[in-house]
C-alpha positions as CSV (number, residue, x, y, z in Angstrom):
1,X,17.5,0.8,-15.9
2,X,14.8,-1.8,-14.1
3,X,12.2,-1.2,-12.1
4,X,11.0,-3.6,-9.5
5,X,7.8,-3.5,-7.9
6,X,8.0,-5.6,-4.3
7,X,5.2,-6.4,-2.2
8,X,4.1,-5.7,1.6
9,X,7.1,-5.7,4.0
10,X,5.7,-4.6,7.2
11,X,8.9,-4.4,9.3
12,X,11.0,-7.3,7.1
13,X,14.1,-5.5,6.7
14,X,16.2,-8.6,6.5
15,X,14.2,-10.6,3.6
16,X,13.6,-7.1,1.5
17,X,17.8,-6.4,1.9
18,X,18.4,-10.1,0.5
19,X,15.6,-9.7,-2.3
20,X,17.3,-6.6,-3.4
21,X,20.6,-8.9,-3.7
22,X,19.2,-11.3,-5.1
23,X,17.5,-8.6,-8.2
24,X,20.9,-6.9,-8.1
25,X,19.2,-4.2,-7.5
26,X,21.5,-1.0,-8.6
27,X,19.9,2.1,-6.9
28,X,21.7,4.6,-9.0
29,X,20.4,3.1,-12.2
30,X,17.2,1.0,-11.4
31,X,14.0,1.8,-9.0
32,X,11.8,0.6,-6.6
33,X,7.9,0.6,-6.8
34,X,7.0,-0.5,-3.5
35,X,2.9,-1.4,-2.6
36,X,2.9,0.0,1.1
37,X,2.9,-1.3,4.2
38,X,6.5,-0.3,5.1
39,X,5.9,-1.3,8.3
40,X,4.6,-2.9,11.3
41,X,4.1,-6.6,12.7
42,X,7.3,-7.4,11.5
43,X,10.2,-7.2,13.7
44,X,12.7,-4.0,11.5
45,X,9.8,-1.8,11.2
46,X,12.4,1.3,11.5
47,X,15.2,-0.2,9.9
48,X,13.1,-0.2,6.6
49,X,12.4,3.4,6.8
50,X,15.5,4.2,7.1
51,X,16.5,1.9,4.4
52,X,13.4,2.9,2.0
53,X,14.2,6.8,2.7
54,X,18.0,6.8,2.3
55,X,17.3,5.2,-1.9
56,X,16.0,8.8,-2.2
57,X,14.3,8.8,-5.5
58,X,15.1,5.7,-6.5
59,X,12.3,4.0,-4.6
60,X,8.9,5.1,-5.4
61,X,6.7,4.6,-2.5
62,X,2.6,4.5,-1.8
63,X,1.3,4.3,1.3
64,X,-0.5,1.4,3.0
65,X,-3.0,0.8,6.2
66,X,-0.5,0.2,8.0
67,X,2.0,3.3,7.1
68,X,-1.4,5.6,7.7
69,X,-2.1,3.5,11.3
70,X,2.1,4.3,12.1
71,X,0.9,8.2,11.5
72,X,-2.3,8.0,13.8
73,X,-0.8,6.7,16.4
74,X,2.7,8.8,16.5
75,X,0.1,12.1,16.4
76,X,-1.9,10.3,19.5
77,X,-5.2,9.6,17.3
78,X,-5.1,6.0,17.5
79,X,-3.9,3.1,20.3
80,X,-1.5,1.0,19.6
81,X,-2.7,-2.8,18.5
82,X,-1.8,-5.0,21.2
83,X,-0.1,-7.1,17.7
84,X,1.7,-3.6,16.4
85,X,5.6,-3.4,16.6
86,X,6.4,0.5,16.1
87,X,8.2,1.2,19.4
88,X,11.6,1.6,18.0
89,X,10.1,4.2,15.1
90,X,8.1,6.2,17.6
91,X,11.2,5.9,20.1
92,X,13.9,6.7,17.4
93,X,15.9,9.4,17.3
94,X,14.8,10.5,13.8
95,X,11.8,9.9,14.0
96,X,10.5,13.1,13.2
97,X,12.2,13.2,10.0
98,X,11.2,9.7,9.2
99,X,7.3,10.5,10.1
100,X,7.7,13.5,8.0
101,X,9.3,11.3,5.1
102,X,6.0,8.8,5.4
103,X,4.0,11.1,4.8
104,X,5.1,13.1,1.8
105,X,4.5,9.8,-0.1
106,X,1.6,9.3,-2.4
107,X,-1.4,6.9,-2.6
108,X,-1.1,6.2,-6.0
109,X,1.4,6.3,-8.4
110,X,0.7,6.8,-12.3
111,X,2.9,6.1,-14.9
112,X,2.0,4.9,-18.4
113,X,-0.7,2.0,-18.4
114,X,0.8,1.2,-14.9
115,X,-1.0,2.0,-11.5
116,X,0.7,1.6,-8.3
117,X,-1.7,1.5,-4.8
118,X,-1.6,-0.5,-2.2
119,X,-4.9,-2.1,-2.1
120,X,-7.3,-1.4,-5.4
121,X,-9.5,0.5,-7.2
122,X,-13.2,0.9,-6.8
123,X,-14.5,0.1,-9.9
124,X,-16.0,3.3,-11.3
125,X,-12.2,5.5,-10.8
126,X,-10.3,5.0,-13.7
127,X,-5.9,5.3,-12.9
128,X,-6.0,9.3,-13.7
129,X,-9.7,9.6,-11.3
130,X,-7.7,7.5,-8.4
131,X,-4.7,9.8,-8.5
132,X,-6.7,12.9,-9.1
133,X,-8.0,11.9,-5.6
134,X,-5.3,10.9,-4.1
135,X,-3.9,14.2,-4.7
136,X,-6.5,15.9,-2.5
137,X,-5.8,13.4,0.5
138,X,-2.5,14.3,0.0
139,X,-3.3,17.9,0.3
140,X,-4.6,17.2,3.7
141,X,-1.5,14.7,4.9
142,X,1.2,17.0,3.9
143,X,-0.2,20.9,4.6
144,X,-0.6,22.3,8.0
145,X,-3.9,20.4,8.7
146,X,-2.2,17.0,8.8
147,X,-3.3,16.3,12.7
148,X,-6.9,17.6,11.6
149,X,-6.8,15.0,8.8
150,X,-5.8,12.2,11.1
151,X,-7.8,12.8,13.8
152,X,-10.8,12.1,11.9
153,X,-9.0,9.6,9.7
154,X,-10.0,6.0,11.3
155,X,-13.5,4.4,10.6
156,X,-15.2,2.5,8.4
157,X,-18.0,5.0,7.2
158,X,-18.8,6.2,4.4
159,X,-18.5,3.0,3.0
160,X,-20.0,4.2,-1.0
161,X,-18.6,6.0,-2.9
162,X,-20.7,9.6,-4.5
163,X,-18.7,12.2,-6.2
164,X,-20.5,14.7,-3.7
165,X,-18.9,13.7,-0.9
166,X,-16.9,16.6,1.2
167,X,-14.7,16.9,3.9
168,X,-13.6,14.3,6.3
169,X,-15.9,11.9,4.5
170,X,-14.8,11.9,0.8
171,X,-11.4,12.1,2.0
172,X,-11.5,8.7,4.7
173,X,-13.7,6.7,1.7
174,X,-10.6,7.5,-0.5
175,X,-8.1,5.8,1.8
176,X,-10.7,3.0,2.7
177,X,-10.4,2.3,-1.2
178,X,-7.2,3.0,-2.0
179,X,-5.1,1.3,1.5
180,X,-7.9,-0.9,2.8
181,X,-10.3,-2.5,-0.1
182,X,-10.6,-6.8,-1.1
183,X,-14.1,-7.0,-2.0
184,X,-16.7,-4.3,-3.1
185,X,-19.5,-4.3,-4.8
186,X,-20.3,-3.2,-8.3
187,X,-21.9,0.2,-7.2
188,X,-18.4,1.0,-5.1
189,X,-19.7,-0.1,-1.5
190,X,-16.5,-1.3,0.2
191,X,-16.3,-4.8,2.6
192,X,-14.2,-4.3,5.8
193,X,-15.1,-7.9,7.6
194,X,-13.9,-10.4,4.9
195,X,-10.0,-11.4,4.3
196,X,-10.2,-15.0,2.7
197,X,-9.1,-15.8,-0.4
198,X,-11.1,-14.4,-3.4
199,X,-13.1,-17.2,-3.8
200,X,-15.2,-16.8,-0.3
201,X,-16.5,-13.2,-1.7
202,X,-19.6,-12.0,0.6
203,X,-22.8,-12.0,-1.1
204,X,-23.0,-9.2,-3.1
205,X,-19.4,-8.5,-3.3
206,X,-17.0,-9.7,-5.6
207,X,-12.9,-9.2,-5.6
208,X,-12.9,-5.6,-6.9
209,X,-10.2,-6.3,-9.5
210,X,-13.4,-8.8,-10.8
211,X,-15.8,-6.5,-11.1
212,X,-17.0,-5.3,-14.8
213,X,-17.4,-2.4,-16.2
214,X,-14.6,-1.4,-14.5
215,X,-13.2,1.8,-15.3
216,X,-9.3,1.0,-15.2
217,X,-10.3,-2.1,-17.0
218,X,-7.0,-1.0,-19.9
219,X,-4.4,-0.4,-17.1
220,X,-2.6,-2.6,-14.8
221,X,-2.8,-1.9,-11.4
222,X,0.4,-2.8,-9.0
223,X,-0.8,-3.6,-5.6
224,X,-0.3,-6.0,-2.2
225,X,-2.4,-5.9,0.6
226,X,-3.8,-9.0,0.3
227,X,-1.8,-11.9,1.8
228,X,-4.5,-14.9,1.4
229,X,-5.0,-13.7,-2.8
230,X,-0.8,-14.4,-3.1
231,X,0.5,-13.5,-6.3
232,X,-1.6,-13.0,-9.3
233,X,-0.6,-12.2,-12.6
234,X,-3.3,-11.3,-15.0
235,X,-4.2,-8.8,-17.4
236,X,-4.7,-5.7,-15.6
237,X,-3.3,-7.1,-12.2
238,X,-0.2,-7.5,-10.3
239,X,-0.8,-8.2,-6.6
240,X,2.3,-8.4,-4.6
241,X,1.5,-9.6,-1.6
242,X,2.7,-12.7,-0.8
243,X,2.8,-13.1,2.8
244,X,6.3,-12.3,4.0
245,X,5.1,-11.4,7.8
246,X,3.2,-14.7,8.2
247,X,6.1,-16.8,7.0
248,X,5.7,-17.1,2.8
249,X,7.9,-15.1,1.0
250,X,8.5,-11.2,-0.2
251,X,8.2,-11.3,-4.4
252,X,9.8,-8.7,-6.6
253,X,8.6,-8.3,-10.2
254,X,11.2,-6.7,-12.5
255,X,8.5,-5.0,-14.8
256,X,10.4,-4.4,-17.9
257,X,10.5,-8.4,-19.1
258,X,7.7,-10.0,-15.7
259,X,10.8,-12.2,-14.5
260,X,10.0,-12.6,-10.8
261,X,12.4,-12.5,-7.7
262,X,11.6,-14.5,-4.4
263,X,12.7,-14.4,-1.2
264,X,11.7,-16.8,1.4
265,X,10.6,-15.5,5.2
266,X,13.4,-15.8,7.7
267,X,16.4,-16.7,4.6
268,X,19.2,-14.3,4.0
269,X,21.1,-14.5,1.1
């Protein structure tokens, strides 16, 4: 069995169906880890759900920004992005079942010394803290107060992190980290304005995978999100993302032996 850990698709059914030819991917012996963002921007934003949920357990999904925006707007708590492409999943047939599918996944996946999220980790949650906190989002996504959850789900604020945070608060700073983060700062304040490469951090902010003393600092975290960071291989980090919407390429990792797996924007197999 392999598991292969792909980066941000956002609606590219046709280069993630040729990158899983090209691994030879085998869903009923190997599995998935995908980063989020499923969807949106891209122009098969429902053909990859349908693809994603029909692996079953095979593909171990977390969600991203842009899965969470797809859930605001289908419950009528945020407008659609004059750049969004989610017509045909909020049109579909299924697409209460596929709404329903998004958002039983997780926000972070543990296994082993591995951590799978989309974006990061503030610096002062270790892999177990992250998913221990994930859990409670989930909680709120998945139970009967999902619309409650999503209607206050959007915003920027709080944007530090204090373990007595409640309520709407502690929950939208855990997606913040977890869906939205690039730079923070070493007490946990996140950085919403900046998307450059690493090396233009805002003053007083520093690539949160950078950071010291950080608390996951013996586990690898698995993550996209970032398009203009690419692919980065170090110890502790494997980001994904390697800008398949914006014409670079969608990269698989087969995590068992790091060989990597690339598939260029608009190539089939």
């Amino acid at each position: 069995m392999s598991t292969y850990a792909i980066g941000d698709i956002q609606g590219c059914c046709d280069e993630l169906e040729a990158l899983l030819a090209r691994c030879q991917f085998d869903p009923a012996a190997d599995r998935l880890w995908l980063v989020g963002d499923l969807v949106n921007r891209g122009p098969s934003s429902l053909e990859v759900l349908r693809l994603v949920k029909g692996l079953g357990e095979a593909a171990v999904v977390v969600l991203g920004n842009h899965d969470l925006y797809l859930l605001m707007v289908a419950a009528g708590f945020r407008k659609r992005g004059k750049d969004d492409t989610l017509g045909p999943v909020l049109e579909a047939p299924d697409r209460a079942e596929l709404l329903d599918w998004l958002a039983s996944r997780p926000l972070v996946h543990l296994e082993g010394d591995h951590v799978l999220v989309h974006a990061g980790l503030p610096p002062q949650w270790s892999g177990s803290r992250a998913r221990a906190l994930a859990a409670e989002v989930e909680a709120a996504l998945q139970g009967d107060g999902r619309d409650a959850f999503l209607s206050g789900l959007h915003g920027n604020q709080p944007d530090h992190w204090h373990d007595e945070l409640r309520g709407p608060d502690r929950l939208r700073y855990v997606v913040n980290a977890l869906t939205r983060m690039r730079f923070c700062a070493a007490d946990g304040q996140l950085e919403f304005k900046a998307k450059g490469p690493p090396d233009q951090a805002p003053d007083g902010f520093l690539p949160w995978f950078d950071l010291p003393a950080r608390a996951a600092d013996r586990e690898t975290i698995v993550c996209g999100h970032w398009s203009a960071l690419g692919f980065r291989r170090q110890p502790g980090l494997l980001a994904l993302d390697t800008g398949c919407l914006w014409g670079g390429e969608l990269t698989a990792v087969r995590l068992e032996d790091g060989l990597v797996f690339r598939q260029p924007a608009g190539a089939r197999r």
